[in-house]
C-alpha positions in Angstrom: 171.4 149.6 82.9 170.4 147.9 86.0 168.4 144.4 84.8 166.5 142.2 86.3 166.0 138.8 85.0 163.4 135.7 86.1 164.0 132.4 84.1 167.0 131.2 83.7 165.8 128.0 81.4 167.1 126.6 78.1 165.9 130.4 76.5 166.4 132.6 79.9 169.8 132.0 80.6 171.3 132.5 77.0 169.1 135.9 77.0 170.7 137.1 80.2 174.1 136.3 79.4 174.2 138.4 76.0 172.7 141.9 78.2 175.3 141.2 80.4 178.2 140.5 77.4 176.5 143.9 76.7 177.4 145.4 79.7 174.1 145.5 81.7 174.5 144.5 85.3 172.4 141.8 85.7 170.0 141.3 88.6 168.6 137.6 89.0 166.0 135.9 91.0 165.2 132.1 91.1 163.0 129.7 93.2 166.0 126.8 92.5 169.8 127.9 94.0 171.4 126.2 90.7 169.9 128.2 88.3 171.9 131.3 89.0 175.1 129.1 88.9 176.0 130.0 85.8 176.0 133.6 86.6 178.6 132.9 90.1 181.7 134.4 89.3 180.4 138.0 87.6 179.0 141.1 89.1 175.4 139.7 89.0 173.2 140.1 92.0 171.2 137.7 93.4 168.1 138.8 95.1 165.8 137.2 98.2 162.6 137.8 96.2 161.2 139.8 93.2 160.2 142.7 95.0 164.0 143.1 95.6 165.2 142.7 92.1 162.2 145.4 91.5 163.5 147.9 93.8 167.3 147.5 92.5 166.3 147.7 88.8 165.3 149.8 86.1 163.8 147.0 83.6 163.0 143.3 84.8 162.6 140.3 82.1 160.6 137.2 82.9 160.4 134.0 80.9 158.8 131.4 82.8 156.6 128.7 82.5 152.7 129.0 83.2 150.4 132.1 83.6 150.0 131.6 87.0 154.2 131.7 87.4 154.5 134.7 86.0 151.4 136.2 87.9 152.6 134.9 91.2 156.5 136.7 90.6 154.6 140.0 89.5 151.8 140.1 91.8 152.1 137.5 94.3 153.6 138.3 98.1 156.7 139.6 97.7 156.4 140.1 94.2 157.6 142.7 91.5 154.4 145.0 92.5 156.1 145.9 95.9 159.1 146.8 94.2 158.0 148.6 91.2 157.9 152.5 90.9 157.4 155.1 88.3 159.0 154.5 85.1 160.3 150.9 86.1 159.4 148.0 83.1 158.7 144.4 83.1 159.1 143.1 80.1 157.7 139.4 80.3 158.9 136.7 77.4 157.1 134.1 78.7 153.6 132.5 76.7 150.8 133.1 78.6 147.3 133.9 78.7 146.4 137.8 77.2 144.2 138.4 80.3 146.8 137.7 82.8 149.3 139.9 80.9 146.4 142.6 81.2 145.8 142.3 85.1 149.8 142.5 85.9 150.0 145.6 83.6 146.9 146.8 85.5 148.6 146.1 88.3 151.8 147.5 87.8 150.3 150.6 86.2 148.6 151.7 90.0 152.9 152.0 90.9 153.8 154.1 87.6 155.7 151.4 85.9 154.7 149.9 82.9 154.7 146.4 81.5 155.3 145.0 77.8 154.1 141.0 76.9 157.1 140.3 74.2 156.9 136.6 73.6 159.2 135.1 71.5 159.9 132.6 68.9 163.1 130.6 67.7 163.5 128.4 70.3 167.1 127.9 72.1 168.8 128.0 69.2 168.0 131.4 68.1 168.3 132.4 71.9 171.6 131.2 72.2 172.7 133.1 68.9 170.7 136.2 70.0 168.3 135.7 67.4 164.8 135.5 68.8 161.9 136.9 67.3 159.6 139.3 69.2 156.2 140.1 69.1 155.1 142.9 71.6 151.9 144.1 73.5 152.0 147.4 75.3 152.6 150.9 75.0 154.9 152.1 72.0 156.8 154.5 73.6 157.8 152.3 76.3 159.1 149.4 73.8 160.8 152.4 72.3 162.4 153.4 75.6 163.3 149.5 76.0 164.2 148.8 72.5 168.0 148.8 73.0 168.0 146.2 75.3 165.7 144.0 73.2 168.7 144.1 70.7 170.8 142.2 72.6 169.1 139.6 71.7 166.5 139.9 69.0 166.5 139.6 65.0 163.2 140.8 64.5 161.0 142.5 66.8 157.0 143.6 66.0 154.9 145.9 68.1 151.4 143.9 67.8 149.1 146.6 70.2 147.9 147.0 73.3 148.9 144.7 76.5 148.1 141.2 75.2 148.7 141.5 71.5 152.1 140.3 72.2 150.4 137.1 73.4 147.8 137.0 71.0 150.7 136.9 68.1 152.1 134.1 70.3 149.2 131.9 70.3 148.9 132.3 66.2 152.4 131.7 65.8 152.0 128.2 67.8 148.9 127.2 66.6 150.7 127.4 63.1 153.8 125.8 63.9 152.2 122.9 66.0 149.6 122.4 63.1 152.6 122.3 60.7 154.4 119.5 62.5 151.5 117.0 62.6 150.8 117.8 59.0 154.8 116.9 58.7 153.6 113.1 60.6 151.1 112.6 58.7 152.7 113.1 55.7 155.8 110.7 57.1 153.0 108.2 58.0 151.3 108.0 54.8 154.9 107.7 53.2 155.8 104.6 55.8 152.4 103.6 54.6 152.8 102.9 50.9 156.2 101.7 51.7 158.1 105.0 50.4 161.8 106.0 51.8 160.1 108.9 53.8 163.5 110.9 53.3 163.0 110.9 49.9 159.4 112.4 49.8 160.9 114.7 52.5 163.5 116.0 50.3 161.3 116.3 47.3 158.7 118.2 49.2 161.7 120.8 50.0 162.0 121.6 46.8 158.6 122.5 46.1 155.3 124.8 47.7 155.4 122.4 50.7 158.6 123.5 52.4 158.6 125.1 55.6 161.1 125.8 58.5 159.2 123.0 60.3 159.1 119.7 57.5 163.3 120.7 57.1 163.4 120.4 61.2 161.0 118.5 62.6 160.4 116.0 59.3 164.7 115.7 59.9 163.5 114.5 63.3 161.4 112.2 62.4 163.3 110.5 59.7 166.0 109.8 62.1 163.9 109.3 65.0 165.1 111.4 67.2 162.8 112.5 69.5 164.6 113.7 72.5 163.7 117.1 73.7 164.2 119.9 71.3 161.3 122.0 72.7 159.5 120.1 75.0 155.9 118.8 73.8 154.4 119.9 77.2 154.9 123.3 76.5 153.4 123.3 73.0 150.9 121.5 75.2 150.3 123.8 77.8 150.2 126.6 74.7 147.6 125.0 72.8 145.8 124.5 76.4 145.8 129.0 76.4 144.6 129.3 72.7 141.5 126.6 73.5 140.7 128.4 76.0 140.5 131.6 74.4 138.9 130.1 71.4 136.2 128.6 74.2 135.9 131.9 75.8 135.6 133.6 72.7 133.3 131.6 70.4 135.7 131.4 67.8 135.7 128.1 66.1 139.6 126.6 65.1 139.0 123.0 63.9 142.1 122.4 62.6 143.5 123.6 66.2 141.2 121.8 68.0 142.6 118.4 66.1 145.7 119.0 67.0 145.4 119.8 70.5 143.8 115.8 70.6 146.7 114.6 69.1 148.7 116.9 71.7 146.6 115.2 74.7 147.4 111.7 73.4 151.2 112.8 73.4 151.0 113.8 76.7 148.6 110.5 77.6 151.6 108.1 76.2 154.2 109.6 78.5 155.6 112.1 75.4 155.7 115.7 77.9 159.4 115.4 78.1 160.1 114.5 74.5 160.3 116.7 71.5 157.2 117.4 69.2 158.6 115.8 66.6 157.0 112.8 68.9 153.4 113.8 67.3 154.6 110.8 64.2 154.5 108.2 66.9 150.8 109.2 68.2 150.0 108.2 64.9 151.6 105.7 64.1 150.4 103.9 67.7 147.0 104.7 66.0 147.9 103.3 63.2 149.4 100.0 64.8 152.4 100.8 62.6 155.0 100.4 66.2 155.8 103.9 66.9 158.9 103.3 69.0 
């Protein structure tokens, strides 16, 4: 197939190279020259602007930062909208806000195409293995038609509902995760606390009810200290900034959430954005006036 692709990041690029080892001709649009650079030497084409890659493609994917990125490569001037056409699909990866997922399927719908939200998680990791987990808003038949190119790519992919419920499975997904790292500092601090070898109570805690994904990753982290960027803590920010709103828009009350995106703010307050966050142990341990370095 003919596929377009918008993000070429730590996930993007590693998703875009498997369709192509797959035999898709790739179709690639970025604001920054270097991002394609990876892609100079094959028979990807580079377009001027969205609305090109639209026109030249049966299926474009986006996974880019903010809500307003991916509203402004759909919708804005020059954007997928003017390309689009009956039967053409953007499939957008990217975590973002259910309502703007809704008004760029709106959109798109007024030109025939169609438009899945199919967030993932796994992190880099999983992309560059090709072993993402999906979770998918939109109409079925349409992730049906898609579904082959998803495998380049996927382990595990969920159809949620309607435009949106991708994202909404997003937002729970992170709002679980982030809770479960702080939980992971807390329980570091109070081991630093009474003067325990934090490894140890790590490794005991893996054996029992406690263990998760995130205390055998991010408690690794912070027993070695290393903080530098796995995932980025500004976009686990900028995540739990969507879900508060929605909670706030809603009236639905998430406490636990709501503590964590403090603790999230005073990452982002101490200079933390660019670090990984595993970086949530040294919020408290500033707090705490245990150092934190």
């Amino acid at each position: 197939m003919e596929v377009g692709f918008v993000g070429l990041g730590a996930m993007g690029r590693p998703m875009a190279q498997h369709l192509q080892r797959a035999g898709h001709r790739l179709h690639l649009w970025a604001r920054r020259p270097d991002s394609v650079a990876p892609f100079a030497g094959t028979d990807a084409v580079v377009h001027a602007t969205p609305a090109a890659l639209a026109t030249a493609t049966d299926v474009a994917f986006t996974i880019i930062t903010t809500s307003e990125d991916v509203e402004r490569v759909a919708l804005g001037e020059g954007g997928f909208v003017e390309g689009a056409r009956p039967g053409w699909v953007h499939i957008d990866m990217s975590t973002i806000a259910p309502g703007t997922t809704r008004r760029i399927a709106a959109a798109l719908a007024t030109r025939g195409a169609a438009m899945l939200d199919a967030p993932v998680s796994g992190g880099s990791v999983a992309a560059e293995a090709g072993t993402v987990a999906m979770m998918v808003g939109g109409d079925a038949a349409v992730l049906e038609r898609v579904r082959p190119l998803l495998a380049c790519f996927t382990r595990a992919i969920v159809h949620v509902g309607d435009n949106g419920a991708g994202e909404v499975a997003k937002a729970c997904n992170q709002m679980i995760m982030v809770a479960a790292i702080q939980a992971c500092a807390e329980a570091m601090l109070l081991a630093q606390a009474h003067g325990v070898d934090a490894g140890k109570v790590r490794e005991a805690l893996m054996g029992g009810s406690a263990s998760s994904r995130m205390l055998d990753l991010m408690g690794d982290r912070m027993i070695r200290r290393d903080f530098a960027a796995g995932i980025e803590a500004r976009l686990h920010h900028k995540d739990f900034g969507i879900l508060m709103d929605e909670a706030a828009r809603l009236g639905t009350p998430l406490p636990v959430a709501a503590q964590v995106w403090q603790q999230l703010n005073a990452l982002m307050a101490q200079g933390g954005a660019h670090d990984d966050t595993s970086s949530l142990l040294r919020v408290l341990e500033r707090a705490s006036g245990r150092g934190g370095e």
